[in-house]
VEXSE-304306 format. One record per residue (C-alpha): residue number from 1; residue in three letters; x, y, z. Coordinates in Angstrom, 3 decimals. Each point is the difference from the previous one (the first is absolute). Example, Ala and Ser with C-alpha at 12.3 -4.5 7.8 and 13.67 -1.06 7.14 Angstrom:
1:ALA:12.300:-4.500:7.800
2:SER:1.370:3.440:-0.660
***
This chain:
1:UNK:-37.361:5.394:-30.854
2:UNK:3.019:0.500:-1.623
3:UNK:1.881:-2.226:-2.244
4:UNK:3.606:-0.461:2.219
5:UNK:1.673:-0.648:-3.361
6:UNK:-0.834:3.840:-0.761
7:UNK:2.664:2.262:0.733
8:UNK:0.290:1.340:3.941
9:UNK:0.978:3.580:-0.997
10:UNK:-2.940:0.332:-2.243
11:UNK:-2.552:-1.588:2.471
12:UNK:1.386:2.215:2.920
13:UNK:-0.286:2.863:-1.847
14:UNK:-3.921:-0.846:-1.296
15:UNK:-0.842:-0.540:3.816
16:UNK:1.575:3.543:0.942
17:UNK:-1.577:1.554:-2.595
18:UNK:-3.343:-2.030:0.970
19:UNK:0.456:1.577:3.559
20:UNK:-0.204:3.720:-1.713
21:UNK:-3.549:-0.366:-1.821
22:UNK:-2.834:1.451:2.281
23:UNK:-3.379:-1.505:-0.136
24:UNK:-2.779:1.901:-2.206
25:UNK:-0.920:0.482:-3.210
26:UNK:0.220:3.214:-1.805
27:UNK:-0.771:2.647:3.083
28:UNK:-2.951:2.195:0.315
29:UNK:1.658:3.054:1.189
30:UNK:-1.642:3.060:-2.043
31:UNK:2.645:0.960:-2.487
32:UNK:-0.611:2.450:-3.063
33:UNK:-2.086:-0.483:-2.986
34:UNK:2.741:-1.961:-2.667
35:UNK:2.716:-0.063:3.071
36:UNK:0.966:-4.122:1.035
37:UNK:-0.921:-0.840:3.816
38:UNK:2.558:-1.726:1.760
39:UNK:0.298:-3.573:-1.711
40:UNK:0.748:-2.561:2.657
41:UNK:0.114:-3.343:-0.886
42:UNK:-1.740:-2.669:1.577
43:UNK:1.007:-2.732:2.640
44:UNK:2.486:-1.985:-0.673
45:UNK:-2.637:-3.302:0.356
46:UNK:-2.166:1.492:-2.704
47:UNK:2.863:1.221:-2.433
48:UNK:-0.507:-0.705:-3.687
49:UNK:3.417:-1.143:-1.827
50:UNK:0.587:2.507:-2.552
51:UNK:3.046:-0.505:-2.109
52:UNK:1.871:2.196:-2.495
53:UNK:-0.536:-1.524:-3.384
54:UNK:3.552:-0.332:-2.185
55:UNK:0.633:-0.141:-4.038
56:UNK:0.421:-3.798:0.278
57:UNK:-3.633:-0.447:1.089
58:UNK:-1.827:1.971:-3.308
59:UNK:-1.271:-3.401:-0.556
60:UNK:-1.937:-0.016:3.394
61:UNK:-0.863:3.352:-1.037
62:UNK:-1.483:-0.808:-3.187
63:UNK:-1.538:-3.078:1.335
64:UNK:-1.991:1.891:2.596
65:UNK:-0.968:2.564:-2.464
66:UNK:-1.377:-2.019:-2.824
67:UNK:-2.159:-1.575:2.654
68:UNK:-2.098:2.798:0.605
69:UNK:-3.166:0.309:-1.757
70:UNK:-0.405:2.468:-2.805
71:UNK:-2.139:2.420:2.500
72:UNK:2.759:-0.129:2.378
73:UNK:2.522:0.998:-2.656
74:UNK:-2.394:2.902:-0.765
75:UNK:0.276:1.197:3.546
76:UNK:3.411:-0.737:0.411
77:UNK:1.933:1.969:-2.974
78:UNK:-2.921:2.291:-1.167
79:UNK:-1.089:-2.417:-2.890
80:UNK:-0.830:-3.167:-1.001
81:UNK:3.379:-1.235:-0.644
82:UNK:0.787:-3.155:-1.608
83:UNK:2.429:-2.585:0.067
84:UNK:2.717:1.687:-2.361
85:UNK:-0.509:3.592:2.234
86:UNK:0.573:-2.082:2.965
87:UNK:3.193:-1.514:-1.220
88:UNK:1.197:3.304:-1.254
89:UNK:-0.769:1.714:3.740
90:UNK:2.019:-2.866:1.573
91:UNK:2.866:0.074:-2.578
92:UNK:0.164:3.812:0.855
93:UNK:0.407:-0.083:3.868
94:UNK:2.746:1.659:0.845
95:UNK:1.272:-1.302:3.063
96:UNK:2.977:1.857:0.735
97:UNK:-2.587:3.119:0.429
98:UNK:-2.955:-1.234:1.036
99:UNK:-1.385:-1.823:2.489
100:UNK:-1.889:-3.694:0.110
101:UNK:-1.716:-1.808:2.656
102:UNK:-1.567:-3.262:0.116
103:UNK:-2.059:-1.834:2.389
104:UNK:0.022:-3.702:-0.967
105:UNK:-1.231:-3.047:0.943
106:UNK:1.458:-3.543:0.900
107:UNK:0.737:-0.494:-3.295
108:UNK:2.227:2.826:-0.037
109:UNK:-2.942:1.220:-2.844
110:UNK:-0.305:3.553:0.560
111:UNK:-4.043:0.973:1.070
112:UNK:0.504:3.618:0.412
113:UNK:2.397:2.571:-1.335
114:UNK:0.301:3.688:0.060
115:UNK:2.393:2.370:-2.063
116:UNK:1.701:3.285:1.511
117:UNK:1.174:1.924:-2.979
118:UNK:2.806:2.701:0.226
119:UNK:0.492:2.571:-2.083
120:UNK:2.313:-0.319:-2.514
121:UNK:4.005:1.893:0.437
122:UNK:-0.186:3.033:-0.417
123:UNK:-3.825:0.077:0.953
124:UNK:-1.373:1.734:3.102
125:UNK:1.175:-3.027:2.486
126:UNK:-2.444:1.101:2.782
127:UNK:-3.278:-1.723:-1.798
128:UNK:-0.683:-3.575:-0.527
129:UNK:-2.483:-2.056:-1.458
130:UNK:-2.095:-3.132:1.927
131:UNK:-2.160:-2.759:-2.066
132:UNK:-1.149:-3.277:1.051
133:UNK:-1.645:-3.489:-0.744
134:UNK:-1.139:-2.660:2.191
135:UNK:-0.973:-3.078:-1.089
136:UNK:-3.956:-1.155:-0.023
137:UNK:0.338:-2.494:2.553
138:UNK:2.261:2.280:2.121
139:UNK:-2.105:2.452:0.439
140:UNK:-1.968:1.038:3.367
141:UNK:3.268:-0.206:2.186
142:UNK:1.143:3.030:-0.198
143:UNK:3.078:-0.177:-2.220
144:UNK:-0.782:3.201:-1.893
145:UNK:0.137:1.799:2.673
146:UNK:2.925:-1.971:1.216
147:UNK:2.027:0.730:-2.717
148:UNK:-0.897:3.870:-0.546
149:UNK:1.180:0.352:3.757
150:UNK:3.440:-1.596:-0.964
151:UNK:0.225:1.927:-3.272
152:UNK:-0.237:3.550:2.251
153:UNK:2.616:-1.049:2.208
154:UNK:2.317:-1.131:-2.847
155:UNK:-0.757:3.476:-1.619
156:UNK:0.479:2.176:3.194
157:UNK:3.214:-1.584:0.938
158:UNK:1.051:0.676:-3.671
159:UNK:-0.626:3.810:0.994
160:UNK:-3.214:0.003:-2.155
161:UNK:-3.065:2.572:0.802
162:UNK:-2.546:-0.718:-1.937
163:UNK:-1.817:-3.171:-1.111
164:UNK:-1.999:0.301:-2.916
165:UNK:-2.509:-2.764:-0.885
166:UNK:-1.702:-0.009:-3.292
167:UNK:-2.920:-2.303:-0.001
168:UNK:-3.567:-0.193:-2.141
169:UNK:-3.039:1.674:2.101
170:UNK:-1.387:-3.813:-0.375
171:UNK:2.575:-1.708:2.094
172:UNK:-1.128:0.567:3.387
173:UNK:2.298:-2.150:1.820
174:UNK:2.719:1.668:-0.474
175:UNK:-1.449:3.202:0.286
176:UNK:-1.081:-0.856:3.463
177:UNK:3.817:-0.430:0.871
178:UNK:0.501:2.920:-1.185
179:UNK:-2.475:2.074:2.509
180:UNK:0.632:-2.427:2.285
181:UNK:3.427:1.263:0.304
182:UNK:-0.913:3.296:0.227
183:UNK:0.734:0.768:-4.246
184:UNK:-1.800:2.617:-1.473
185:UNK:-1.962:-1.054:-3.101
186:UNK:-1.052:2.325:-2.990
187:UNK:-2.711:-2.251:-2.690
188:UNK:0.691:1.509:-3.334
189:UNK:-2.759:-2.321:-2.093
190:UNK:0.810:-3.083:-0.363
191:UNK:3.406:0.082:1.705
192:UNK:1.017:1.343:3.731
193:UNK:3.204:0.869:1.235
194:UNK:0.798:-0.015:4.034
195:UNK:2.992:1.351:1.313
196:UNK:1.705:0.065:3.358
197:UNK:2.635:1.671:1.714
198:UNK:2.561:-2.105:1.634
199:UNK:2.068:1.199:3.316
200:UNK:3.973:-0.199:-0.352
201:UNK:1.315:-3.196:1.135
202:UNK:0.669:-0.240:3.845
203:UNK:2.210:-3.178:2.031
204:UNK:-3.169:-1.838:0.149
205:UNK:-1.156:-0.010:-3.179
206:UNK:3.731:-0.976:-1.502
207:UNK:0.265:-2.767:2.695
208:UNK:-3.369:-1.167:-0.580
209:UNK:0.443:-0.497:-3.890
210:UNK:3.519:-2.085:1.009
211:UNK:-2.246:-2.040:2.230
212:UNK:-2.962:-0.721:-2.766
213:UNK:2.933:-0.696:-3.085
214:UNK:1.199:-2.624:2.698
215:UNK:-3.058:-1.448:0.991
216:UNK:-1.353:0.134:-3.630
217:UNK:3.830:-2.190:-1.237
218:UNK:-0.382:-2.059:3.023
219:UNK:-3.545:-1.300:-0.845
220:UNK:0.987:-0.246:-3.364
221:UNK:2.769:-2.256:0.530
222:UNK:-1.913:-2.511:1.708
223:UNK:-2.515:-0.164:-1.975
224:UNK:2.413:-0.706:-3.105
225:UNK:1.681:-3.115:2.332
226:UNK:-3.563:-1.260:0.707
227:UNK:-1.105:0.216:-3.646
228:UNK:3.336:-1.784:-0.900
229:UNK:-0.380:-2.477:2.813
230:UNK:-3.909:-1.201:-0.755
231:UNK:1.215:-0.023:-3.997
232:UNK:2.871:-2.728:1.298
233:UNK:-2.656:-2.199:1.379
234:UNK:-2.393:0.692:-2.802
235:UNK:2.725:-1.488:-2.271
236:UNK:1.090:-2.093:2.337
237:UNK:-3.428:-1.796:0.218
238:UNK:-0.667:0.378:-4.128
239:UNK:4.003:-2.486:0.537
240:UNK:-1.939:-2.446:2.526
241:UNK:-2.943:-0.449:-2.127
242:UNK:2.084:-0.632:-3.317
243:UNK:1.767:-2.436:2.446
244:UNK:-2.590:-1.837:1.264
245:UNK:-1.851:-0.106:-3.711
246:UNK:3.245:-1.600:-1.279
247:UNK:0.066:-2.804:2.551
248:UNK:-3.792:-0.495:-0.763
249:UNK:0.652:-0.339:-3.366
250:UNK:2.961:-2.306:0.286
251:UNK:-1.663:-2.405:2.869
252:UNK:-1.080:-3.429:-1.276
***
């Protein structure tokens, strides 16, 4: 349900936008060898919240980041990268260009994050770049793929054709999204790239990625008001118990 306090323009437009996403998951029409099928995202009921990630949250960033194990760091920039890397990676986003997306939970902690990189002005502007990370826990719901669906609608609407994803032979997980998607994937050693062509951008596609920002805001909010609401009463009960401890104290 949602919050009446939240603004009636931006709730009408999530439902309208809600009544524009198709049921399915990434279709199995046959398409070519390293060409996307038709990415349709799922029902509204079983939507996951993705949000794009601003500059004021590199602490979230960061925070999700240093959390993963070293072997997860491995297979998520190539090496095992440690804390200073990390710090430099997140002090370099460049969020004007690229793109960030987080999944997080009710503590508005992010568990899942992916990165669509642009090329740089003056750069061939019809490639892009995708990485991601999900959190230990997190993981087994999907939100890899989840996010690597959002990332090639982003990128298609931003008139990008081709996806690259650069990713050690090892990690199979993301990989599997990869093929799953239709990518074609070339193993060079110990690394493999996958690539996959993107159609232009069409109405549904453009209305579609209105409708997820929305949705992905919208959950968002409410989850920061419940966070702040449940901290009130946390501090309002630490208040009660200093309270009652004082008039303990100062009973005869």
């Amino acid at each position: 349900m949602i919050d009446p306090m939240f603004p009636k323009a931006l709730v009408q437009t999530v439902r309208a936008g809600m009544q524009l996403l198709r049921p399915g998951v990434v279709a199995a029409d046959p398409a070519p060898t390293g060409t996307a099928r038709p990415l349709r995202p799922r029902a509204a009921a079983g939507l996951v919240p993705i949000r794009s990630v601003g500059p004021r949250e590199r602490h979230r960033i960061l925070a999700h980041l240093l959390a993963l194990s070293q072997r997860d760091r491995y297979l998520r920039f190539g090496y095992a990268a440690s804390d200073e890397q990390v710090q430099r990676y997140v002090d370099g986003l460049d969020f004007q260009r690229d793109e960030i997306f987080g999944i997080y939970n009710r503590r508005l902690e992010i568990i899942a994050m992916a990165h669509l990189a642009f090329a740089p002005t003056g750069q061939d502007g019809s490639c892009a770049e995708f990485g991601v990370s999900v959190s230990e826990h997190a993981r087994g719901r999907g939100y890899g793929g989840r996010l690597f669906e959002r990332a090639v609608m982003v990128a298609r609407n931003e008139g990008v054709s081709m996806l690259f994803i650069h990713a050690l032979s090892e990690n199979t997980a993301m990989l599997k999204i990869a093929r799953h998607a239709g990518a074609t994937v070339v193993r060079s050693g110990s690394e493999s790239e996958a690539h996959l062509e993107l159609p232009a951008a069409d109405f549904d596609s453009r209305v579609s990625g209105i409708a997820l920002d929305q949705f992905g805001e919208v959950d968002f909010q409410l989850k920061a008001r419940a966070h702040q609401f449940w901290s009130f009463l946390a501090g309002l009960q630490e208040v009660r118990s200093g309270v009652r401890e004082a008039r303990q104290r100062s009973a005869p």
